[in-house]
C-alpha positions, 0 to 999 in steps of 0.5 A: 738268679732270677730270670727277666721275662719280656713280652714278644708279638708271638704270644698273646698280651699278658705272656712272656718269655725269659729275655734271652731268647733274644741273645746270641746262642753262642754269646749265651754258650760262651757264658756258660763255659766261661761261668761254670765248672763245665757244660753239659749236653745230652746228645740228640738227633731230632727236635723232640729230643731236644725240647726234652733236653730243655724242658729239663733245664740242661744248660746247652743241647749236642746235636750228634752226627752218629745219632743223625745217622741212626735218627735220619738215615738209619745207618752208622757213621761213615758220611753217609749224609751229606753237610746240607742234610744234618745242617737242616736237621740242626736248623730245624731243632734250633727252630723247634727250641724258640717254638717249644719255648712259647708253647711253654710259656703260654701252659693250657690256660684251659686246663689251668696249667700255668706258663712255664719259662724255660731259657732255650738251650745253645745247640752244638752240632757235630760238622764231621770232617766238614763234608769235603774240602775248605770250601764244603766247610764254607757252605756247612760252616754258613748254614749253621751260622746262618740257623743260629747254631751255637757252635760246631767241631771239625774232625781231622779224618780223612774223608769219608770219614767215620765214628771215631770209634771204628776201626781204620781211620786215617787223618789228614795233614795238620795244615789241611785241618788248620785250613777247615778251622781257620775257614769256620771261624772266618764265616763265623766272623764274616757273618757278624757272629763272632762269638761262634764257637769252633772245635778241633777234634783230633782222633790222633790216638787211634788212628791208622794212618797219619802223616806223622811218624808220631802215633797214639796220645803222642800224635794228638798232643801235637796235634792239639798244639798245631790246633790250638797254634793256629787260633781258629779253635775255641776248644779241643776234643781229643776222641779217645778210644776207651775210659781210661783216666791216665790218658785223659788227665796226660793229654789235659796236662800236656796241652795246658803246659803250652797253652794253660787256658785252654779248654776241652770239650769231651765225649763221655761215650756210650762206646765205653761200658762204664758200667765195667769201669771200677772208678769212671772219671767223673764230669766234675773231675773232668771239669777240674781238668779243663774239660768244660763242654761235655756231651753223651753223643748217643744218649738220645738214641740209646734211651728211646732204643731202650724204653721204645724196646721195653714197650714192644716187649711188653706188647708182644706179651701183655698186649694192650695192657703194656700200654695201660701200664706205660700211662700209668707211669707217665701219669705217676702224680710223683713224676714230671713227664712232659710227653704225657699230654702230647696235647701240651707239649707239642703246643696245641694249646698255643696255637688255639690261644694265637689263632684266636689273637690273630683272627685264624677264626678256622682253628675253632675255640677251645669249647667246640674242642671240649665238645668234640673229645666228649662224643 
């Protein structure tokens, strides 16, 4: 498929962008979940991560709540922040994507680099238990409306709430659930984003306290109904406490006999060592199951924690060398690193070529550049 390419006043004559950026995120998300066998989205916790998840061609980015809590506050995830503050950190990594999708358009063009078109990615961010009662998941709901978000789930907790897979949580009512659903969905509307996507999430399975008398898979199936009943959801997302299949394809079958197009969206979660699990379920087997929105909440934070802990290591023991080593790999003529030049992917380039179009005569020329990286 090839990709339309416009012009837009924030480049320079001559450069474009694909057409997209101009779509709804949300229109552009239920395309994809209406288009493809499922969607994919690695979880972050700040713009870099994100603009990483889009340099690489991933069709939708999950803004995660647990890895917020590391990322903002270094914490874990028991509503320690507050709606406004993750809802200015989705915002912000929505900005940074139309940002970073102009400083790839615009390459190094003294360098040679040539402009590369990346589609901006639609953004679903984690809206907890929406940080109080209906009218907190008003003003949450509005903000990240109103940042061009393309999608949100709500979870049924009972607040503060906490990870879905720790210890002690309680839910409350259905109806008070049907309420916050039905509330995101009518900002949504009100704000003339009708394609806004709303998620249900239940932690029904594990959860220790619940007005029913039904407990287990038994209770997030009904809940999933009530859910699905009330027609605020898009989407249901059942938190399951481990990896097993059985329950996954129950839960997926049961729901379905009610309501056979519905769609879920699933936690492939780091909590679960899958490296243990002798047959993990597969995303194309969740795809077939009708678990078309898929996300790794964690993946961000266990990567960098990962690779940022191996440089350390390596400084503790080689010093300077370990960082010789690390360019070395990020500068491997076989790999694709777009963090290599920093210089690039945080857009210096950009910004010289439009400072220069606009008149910002201060940000100087791409010579007296040269000339000072050569004293």
């Amino acid at each position: 498929m090839t990709t339309r390419l416009a012009e837009t006043p924030l480049l320079p004559p001559g450069f474009t962008v694909p057409a997209s950026r101009w779509t709804d995120p949300a229109k552009r998300l239920r395309e994809l979940l209406d288009g493809e066998p499922f969607v994919f989205a690695p979880g972050v916790y700040d713009p870099h991560g994100a603009e990483l998840v889009m340099y690489h061609r991933f069709p939708a980015v999950y803004f995660s709540g647990y890895s917020f809590a590391i990322g903002h506050l270094g914490t874990t995830d028991m509503d320690l922040y507050s709606g406004p503050e993750i809802a200015d950190g989705a915002r912000r990594t929505v900005s940074a994507l139309r940002k970073f999708q102009l400083t790839m358009a615009t390459g190094d063009p003294e360098k040679g680099v040539p402009p590369t078109h990346l589609e901006i990615p639609p953004v679903v961010a984690d809206m907890d238990g929406g940080y109080g009662n209906l009218f907190n998941v008003q003003r949450t709901a509005e903000l990240y409306v109103n940042a061009g978000v393309a999608g949100a789930h709500i979870e049924d907790q009972v607040l503060p709430k906490r990870c879905g897979h720790i210890a002690g949580k309680a839910l409350i009512s259905a109806d008070e659930m049907v309420g916050k659903l039905r509330m995101a969905r009518a900002v949504a509307d009100d704000l003339g984003r009708a394609d806004f996507v709303v998620i249900a999430r239940t932690d029904a399975v594990s959860a220790v306290d619940a007005p029913e008398k039904t407990r287990g898979l038994d209770l997030a199936i009904e809940r999933a109904l009530r859910y699905l009943d009330s027609g605020a959801p898009d989407l249901v997302w059942c938190e399951f406490p481990n990896s097993d299949r059985g329950t996954t394809e129950r839960f997926a079958d049961q729901v379905r006999r009610r309501f056979p197009d519905a769609r879920f969206a699933f936690n492939w979660s780091s909590s679960f060592k899958w490296f243990n699990d002798p047959d993990p379920i597969s995303f194309a087997e969740l795809g077939d199951l009708g678990y078309k929105f898929l996300f790794i909440t964690l993946a961000a934070q266990h990567a960098m924690g990962y690779a940022f802990s191996k440089l350390l290591q390596g400084l503790q023991e080689q010093q300077e060398r370990a960082y010789v080593e690390l360019q070395k790999r990020e500068w491997a003529k076989d790999d694709d690193i777009p963090t290599k030049s920093h210089h690039l992917f945080t857009g210096v380039p950009y910004h010289q070529v439009m400072g220069n179009v606009m008149g910002a005569s201060r940000l100087g020329t791409f010579d007296q550049e040269l000339e000072e990286k050569a004293v």
